[in-house]
Wavefront OBJ file of the C-alpha trace (Angstrom):
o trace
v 0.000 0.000 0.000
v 1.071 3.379 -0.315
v 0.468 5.999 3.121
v 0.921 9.619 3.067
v 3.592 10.763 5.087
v 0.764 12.238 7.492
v -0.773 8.436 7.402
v 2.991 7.300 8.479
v 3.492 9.810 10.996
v 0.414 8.991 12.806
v 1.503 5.214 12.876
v 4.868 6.496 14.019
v 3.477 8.396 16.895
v 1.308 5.329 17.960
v 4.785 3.155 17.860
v 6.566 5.679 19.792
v 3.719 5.739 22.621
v 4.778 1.523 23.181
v 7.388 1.122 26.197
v 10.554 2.584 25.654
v 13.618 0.689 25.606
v 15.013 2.685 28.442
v 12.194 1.713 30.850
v 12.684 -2.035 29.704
v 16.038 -2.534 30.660
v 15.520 -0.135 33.803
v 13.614 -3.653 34.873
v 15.402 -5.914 33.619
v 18.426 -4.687 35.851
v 15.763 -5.096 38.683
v 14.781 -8.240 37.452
v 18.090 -9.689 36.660
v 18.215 -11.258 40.490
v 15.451 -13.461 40.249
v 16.610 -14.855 36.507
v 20.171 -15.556 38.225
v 18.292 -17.412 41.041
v 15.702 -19.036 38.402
v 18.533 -20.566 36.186
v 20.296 -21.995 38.528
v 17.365 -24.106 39.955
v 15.693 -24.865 36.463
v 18.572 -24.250 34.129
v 16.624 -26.082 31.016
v 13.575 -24.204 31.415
v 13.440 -20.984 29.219
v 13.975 -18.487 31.966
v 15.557 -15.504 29.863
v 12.397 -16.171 27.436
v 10.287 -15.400 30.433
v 12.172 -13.031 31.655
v 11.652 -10.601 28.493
v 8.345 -10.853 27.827
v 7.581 -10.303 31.903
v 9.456 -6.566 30.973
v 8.131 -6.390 27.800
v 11.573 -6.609 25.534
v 12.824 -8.426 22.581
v 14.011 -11.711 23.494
v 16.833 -11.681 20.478
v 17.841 -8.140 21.767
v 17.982 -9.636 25.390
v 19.757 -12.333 24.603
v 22.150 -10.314 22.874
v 22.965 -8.011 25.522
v 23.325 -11.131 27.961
v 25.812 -12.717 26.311
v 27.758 -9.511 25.659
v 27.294 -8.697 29.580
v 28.380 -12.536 30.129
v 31.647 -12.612 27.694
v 33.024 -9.526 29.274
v 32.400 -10.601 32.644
v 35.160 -13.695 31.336
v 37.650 -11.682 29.888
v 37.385 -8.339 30.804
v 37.057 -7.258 27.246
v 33.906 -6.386 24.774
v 33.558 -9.026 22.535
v 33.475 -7.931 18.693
v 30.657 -8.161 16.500
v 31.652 -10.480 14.273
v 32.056 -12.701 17.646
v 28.944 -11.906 19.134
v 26.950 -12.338 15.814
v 28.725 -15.606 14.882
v 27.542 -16.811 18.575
v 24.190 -15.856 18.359
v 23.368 -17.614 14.789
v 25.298 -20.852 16.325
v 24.613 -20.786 20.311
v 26.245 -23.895 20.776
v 29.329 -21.995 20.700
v 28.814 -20.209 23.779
v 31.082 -21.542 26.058
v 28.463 -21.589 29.085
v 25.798 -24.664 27.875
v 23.346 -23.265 30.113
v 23.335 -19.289 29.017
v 23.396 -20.866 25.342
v 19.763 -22.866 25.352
v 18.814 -20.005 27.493
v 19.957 -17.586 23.926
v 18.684 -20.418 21.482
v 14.983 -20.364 23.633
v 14.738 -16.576 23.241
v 16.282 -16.089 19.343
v 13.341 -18.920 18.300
v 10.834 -17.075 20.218
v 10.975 -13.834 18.677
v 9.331 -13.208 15.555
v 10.840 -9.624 14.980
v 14.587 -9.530 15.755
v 17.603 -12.057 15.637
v 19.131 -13.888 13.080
v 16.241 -16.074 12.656
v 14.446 -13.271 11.630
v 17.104 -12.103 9.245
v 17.117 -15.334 7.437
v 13.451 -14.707 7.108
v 13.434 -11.636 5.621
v 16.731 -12.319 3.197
v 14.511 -15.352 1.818
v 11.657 -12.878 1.304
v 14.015 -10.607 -0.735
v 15.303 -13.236 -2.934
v 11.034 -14.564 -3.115
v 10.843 -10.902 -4.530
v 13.484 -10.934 -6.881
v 12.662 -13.891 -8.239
v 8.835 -12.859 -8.576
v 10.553 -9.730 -10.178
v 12.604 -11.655 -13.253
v 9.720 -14.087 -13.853
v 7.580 -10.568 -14.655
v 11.030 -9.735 -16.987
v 10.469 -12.944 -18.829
v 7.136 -12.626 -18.812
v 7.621 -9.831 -20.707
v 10.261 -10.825 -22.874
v 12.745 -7.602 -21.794
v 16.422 -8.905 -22.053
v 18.530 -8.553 -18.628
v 21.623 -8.853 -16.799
v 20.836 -9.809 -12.670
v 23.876 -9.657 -10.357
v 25.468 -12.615 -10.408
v 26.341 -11.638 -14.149
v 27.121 -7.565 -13.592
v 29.821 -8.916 -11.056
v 31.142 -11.776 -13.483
v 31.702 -8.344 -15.756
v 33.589 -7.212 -13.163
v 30.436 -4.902 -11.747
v 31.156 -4.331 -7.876
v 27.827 -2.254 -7.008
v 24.624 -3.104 -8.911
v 20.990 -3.057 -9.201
v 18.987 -6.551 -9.551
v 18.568 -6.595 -12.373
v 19.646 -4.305 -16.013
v 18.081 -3.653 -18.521
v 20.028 -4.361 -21.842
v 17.401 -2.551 -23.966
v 15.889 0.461 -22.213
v 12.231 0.821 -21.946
v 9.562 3.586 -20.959
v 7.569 3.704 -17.374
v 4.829 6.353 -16.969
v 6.602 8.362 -19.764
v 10.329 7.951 -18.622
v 13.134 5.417 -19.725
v 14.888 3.422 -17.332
v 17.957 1.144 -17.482
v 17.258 -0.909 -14.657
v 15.174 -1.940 -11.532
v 15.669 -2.821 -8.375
v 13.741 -4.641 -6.139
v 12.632 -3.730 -1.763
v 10.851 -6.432 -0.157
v 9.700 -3.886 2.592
v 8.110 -0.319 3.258
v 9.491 2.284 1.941
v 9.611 4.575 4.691
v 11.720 8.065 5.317
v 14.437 6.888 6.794
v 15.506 3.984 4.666
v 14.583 5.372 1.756
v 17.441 8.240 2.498
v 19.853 5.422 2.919
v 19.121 3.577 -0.191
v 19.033 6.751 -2.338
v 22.604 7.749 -0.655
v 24.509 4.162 -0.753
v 22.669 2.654 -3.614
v 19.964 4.221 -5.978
v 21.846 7.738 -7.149
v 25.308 4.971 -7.621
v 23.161 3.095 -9.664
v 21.886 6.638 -11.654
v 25.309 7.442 -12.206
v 26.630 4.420 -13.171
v 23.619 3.358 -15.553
v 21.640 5.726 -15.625
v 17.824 6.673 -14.553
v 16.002 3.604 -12.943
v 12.834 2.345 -11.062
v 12.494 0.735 -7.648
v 10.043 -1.441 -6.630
v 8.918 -1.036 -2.668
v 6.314 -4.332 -2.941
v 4.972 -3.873 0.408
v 4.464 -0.023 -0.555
v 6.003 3.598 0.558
v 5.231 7.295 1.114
v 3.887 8.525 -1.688
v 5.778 11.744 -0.914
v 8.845 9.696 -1.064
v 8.319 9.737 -5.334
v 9.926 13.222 -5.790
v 12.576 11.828 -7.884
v 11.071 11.196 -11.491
v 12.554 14.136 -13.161
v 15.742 13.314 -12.182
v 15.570 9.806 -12.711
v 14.531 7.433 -10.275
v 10.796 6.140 -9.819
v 9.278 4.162 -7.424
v 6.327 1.453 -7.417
v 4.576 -0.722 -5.310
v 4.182 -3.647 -7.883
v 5.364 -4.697 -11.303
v 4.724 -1.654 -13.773
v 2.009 -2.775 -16.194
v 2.128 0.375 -18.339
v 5.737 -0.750 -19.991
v 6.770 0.953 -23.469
v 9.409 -1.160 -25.301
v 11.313 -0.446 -28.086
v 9.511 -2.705 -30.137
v 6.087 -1.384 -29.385
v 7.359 2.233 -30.596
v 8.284 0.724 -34.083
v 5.309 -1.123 -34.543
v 3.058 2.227 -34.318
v 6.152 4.035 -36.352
v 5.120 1.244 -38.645
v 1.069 1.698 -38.091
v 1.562 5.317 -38.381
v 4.020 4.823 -41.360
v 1.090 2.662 -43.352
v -1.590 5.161 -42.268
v 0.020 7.709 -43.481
v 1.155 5.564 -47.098
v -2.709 4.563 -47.317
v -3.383 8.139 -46.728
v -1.748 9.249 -49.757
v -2.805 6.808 -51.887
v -6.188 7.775 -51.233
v -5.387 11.135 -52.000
v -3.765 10.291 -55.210
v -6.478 7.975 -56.183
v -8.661 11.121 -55.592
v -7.021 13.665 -57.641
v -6.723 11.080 -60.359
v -10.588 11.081 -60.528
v -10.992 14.762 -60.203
v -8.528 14.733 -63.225
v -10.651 12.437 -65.252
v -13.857 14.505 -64.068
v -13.727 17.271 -66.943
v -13.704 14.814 -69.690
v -16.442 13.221 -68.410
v -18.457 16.440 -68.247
v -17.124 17.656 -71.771
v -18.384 14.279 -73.422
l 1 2 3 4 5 6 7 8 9 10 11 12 13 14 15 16 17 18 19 20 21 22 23 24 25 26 27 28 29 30 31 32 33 34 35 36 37 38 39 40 41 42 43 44 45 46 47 48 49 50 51 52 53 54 55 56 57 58 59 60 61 62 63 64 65 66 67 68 69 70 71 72 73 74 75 76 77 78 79 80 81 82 83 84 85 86 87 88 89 90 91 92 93 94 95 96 97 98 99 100 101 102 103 104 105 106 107 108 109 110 111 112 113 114 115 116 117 118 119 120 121 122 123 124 125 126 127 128 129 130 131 132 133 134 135 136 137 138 139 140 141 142 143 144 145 146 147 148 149 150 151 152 153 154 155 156 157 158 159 160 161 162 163 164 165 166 167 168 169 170 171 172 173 174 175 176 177 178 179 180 181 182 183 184 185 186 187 188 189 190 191 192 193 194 195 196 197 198 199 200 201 202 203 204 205 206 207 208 209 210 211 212 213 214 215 216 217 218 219 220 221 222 223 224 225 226 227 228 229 230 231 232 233 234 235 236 237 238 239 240 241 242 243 244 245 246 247 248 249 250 251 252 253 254 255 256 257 258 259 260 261 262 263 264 265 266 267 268 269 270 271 272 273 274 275 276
């Protein structure tokens, strides 16, 4: 669907109104006591799990700042990302057996954050690209995805280019990429400033397609070359459909002067008729 950015602002405010972080963790530091005590006496049972939906927090997130709490507790030092992430997709690296079912309970459990998640909504992208070249085909527009930009030594592309332009609402575009998700202020700004205006100067102008919709103020960009949609354009002009009415007009405008020809011929004839 597409909102008005007054439509997403009121959702926005709604959102905000939800229990901030702040006062979350405020009682989970009060909490923290009784899930020490708790995991010790029923260390299978999910007691973290509990634990963050009793304060009203993402499990993932909780889970997350557990085991970073937990790791630096053992060697005095932060752990890195790449450590922490690696550890969270795979808890049975985490040295302690009991803090890792405790992080595998909570990343299963929460249907909005985690790596779970993230697998869920990278399959839902690739769903989306894949809906996006059968429409290609469908069409029969010739393309380039990825995988083959980067064999021609491409480092930063679109999903998909298009070898022959073609027209959208009146504009040409060389190529389309493809958002499995809203299309909201803020990422929007980040696309347009680490992908979409690299992609405009490197191929050219191009469309983006938001499937589950966007601000509608968020299409300022047509006249300078990027457009955005909420589903496959239906309204395509190809190359080949602008000869074929160069050809129509062409044989309209051949059949036209034949009939004009064929005219004056008679209206040339027409005195001799008269005079016999």
């Amino acid at each position: 669907m597409r909102l008005s950015k007054a439509q997403y602002n009121e959702i926005a405010l709604f959102i905000s109104t939800l229990n901030p972080t702040r006062q979350c963790m405020t009682r989970l530091k009060e909490r923290f006591p009784w899930y020490l005590n708790q995991v010790k006496k029923h260390p299978g049972s999910p007691v973290l799990l509990d634990l963050a939906n009793e304060v009203d927090f993402s499990p993932a997130l909780m889970a997350r700042t557990i085991l970073e709490r937990s790791l630096k507790d053992q060697d005095g030092l932060t752990p890195t990302k790449p450590i922490l992430n690696s550890m969270l997709r795979d808890p049975s690296l985490i040295p302690d057996p009991v803090l890792a079912n405790q992080v595998y309970q909570c990343i299963i459990n929460d249907c909005c954050n985690g790596p779970l998640v993230d697998c869920i909504k990278h399959s839902v992208g690739f769903e989306h690209e894949v809906l996006l070249r059968e429409k290609l085909v469908e069409r029969n527009l010739a393309f380039l995805d990825e995988d083959q930009l980067r064999v021609k030594g491409y480092d930063k592309t679109p999903d998909f280019i298009l070898e022959v332009p073609v027209a959208v609402d009146g504009h040409v575009i060389h190529w389309i990429e493809s958002k499995a998700s809203f299309g909201d202020e803020s990422s929007h700004r980040t696309y347009l400033q680490d992908q979409f205006w690299s992609y405009w100067n490197r191929f050219g102008p191009g469309l983006v397609i938001y499937w589950y919709g966007f601000i509608e103020e968020l299409d300022c960009n047509r006249q300078r070359g990027i457009l955005l949609s909420d589903e496959f354009p239906s309204n395509i002009t190809t190359l080949q459909d602008c000869r074929s009415e160069e050809e129509r007009g062409q044989g309209h405008s051949e059949k036209s002067n034949q009939n004009t020809a064929a005219n004056s011929g008679t209206a040339d004839k027409q005195p001799l008729t008269n005079a016999v």
